[in-house]
N, C-alpha and C positions, 0 to 999 in steps of 0.2 A: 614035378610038383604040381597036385594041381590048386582050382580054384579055393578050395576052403582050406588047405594046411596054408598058403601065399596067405589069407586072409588071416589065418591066425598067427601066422608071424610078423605079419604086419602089425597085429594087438601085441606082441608082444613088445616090438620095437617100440610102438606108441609108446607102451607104459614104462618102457623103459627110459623113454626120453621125457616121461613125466618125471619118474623117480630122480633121473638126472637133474632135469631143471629145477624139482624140489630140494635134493641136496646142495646143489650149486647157490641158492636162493637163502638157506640158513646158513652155508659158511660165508655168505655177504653180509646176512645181516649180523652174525658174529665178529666181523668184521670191521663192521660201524660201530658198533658196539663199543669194541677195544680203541678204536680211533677216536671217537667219542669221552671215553676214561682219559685217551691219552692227553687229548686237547683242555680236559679239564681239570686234569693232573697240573697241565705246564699255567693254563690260567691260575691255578691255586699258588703255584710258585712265584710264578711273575710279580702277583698281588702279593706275597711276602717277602720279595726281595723289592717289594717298591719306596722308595722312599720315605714316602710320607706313613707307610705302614712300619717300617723300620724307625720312622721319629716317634710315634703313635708308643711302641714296643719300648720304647730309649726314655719315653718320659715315664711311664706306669712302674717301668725299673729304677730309675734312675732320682723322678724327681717328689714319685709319691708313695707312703707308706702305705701299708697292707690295711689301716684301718681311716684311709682318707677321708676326708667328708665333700661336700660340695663347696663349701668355704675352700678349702684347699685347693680346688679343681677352679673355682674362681681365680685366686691367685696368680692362676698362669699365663700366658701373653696369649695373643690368640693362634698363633702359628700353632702352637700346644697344645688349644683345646681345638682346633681345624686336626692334627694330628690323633689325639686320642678319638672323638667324633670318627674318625677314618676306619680308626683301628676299631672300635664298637660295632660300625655300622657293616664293615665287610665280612668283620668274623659272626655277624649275626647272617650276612646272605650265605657265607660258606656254610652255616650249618644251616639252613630253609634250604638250597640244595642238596644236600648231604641227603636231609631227610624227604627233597623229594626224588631222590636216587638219578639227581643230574651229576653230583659228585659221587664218585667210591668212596666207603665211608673208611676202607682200606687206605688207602692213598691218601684221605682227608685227618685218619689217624695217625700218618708216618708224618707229613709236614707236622701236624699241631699235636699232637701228645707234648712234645720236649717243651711248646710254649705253655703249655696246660699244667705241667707238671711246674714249670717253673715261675710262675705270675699265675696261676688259675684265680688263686686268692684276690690279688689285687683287682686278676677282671671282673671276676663277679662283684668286688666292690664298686669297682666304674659306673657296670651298670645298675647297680642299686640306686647310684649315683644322680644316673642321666635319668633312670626313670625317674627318681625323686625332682631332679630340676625340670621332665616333665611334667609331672604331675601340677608343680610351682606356676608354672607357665600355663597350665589348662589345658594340658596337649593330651593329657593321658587319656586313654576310653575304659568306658565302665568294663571292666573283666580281660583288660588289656594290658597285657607288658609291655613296654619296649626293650628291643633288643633278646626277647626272650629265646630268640631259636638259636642265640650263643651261648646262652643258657645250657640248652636242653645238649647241642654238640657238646659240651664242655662235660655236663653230667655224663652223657654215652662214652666219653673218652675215659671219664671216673673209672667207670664198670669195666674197663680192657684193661688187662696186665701191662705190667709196668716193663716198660725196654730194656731185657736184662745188660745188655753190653751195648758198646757202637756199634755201629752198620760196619767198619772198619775190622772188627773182632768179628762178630757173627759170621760176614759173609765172607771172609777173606780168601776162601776155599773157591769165591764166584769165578767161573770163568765163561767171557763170552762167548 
């Protein structure tokens, strides 16, 4: 072999340990990516299996009707209004991530569709609610919601088909 075929297999190898390092580099960052979803998947469960998100869920079923007012949301002790507050305030960051693609909106659709389906009404009254007792209090800003980005999840969940069967039916056929 002499000096210039050595030299051009040398560029080859080069580039080929470019092409490597470049393939090597996207399935890491696909990577993170998925680990990423995943940790934010288990953060989105955790905050639904939390207690006070669970009392939040327990009184909007349980202890208010579908066409509440603030009078009524007054009524309640404060552990109750600490709880529903909880339950407002987290499903409004779930959907600000959601929409700024820190959550999957896949994953943020499988947890909360079944709540949405089942209380959507009530929440949107909550917060009609809260913003109303802000507005009361002087909190509101001019061209400001609050709680709006529970809103907007709540609407995008509207727009997705409705969960024909359980996960139980659907997938039964899953094997790991």
């Amino acid at each position: 072999m002499d000096l210039e075929e050595a030299a051009n297999f040398g560029e080859i190898l080069g580039g080929l340990a470019i092409l490597v390092t470049l393939i090597f580099g996207i399935r890491q960052i696909i990577e993170l990516n998925k680990a990423k979803e995943r940790e934010a998947s288990r953060e989105v469960a955790n905050l639904l299996a939390s207690p006070m998100y669970q009392s939040g869920l327990s009184i909007l079923i349980n202890k208010l009707s579908d066409d509440f007012t603030l009078e009524d949301l007054d009524k309640l002790d404060r552990k109750e209004k600490d709880a529903t507050n909880f339950l407002a305030i987290n499903t409004n960051s779930i959907g600000m991530m959601t929409f700024e693609r820190q959550l999957s909106f896949k994953s943020v659709t499988r947890f909360m569709q079944p709540i949405n389906r089942m209380i959507g009404a009530r929440f949107r009254t909550l917060v009609e609610v809260l913003q109303t007792n802000a507005k009361n209090q002087g909190l509101g800003l001019k061209n400001h919601e609050v709680l709006d980005w529970a809103i907007w999840l709540f609407d995008q969940m509207d727009k997705q088909p409705p969960i024909e069967e359980p996960a139980y039916v659907l997938y039964r056929d899953w094997e790991p």
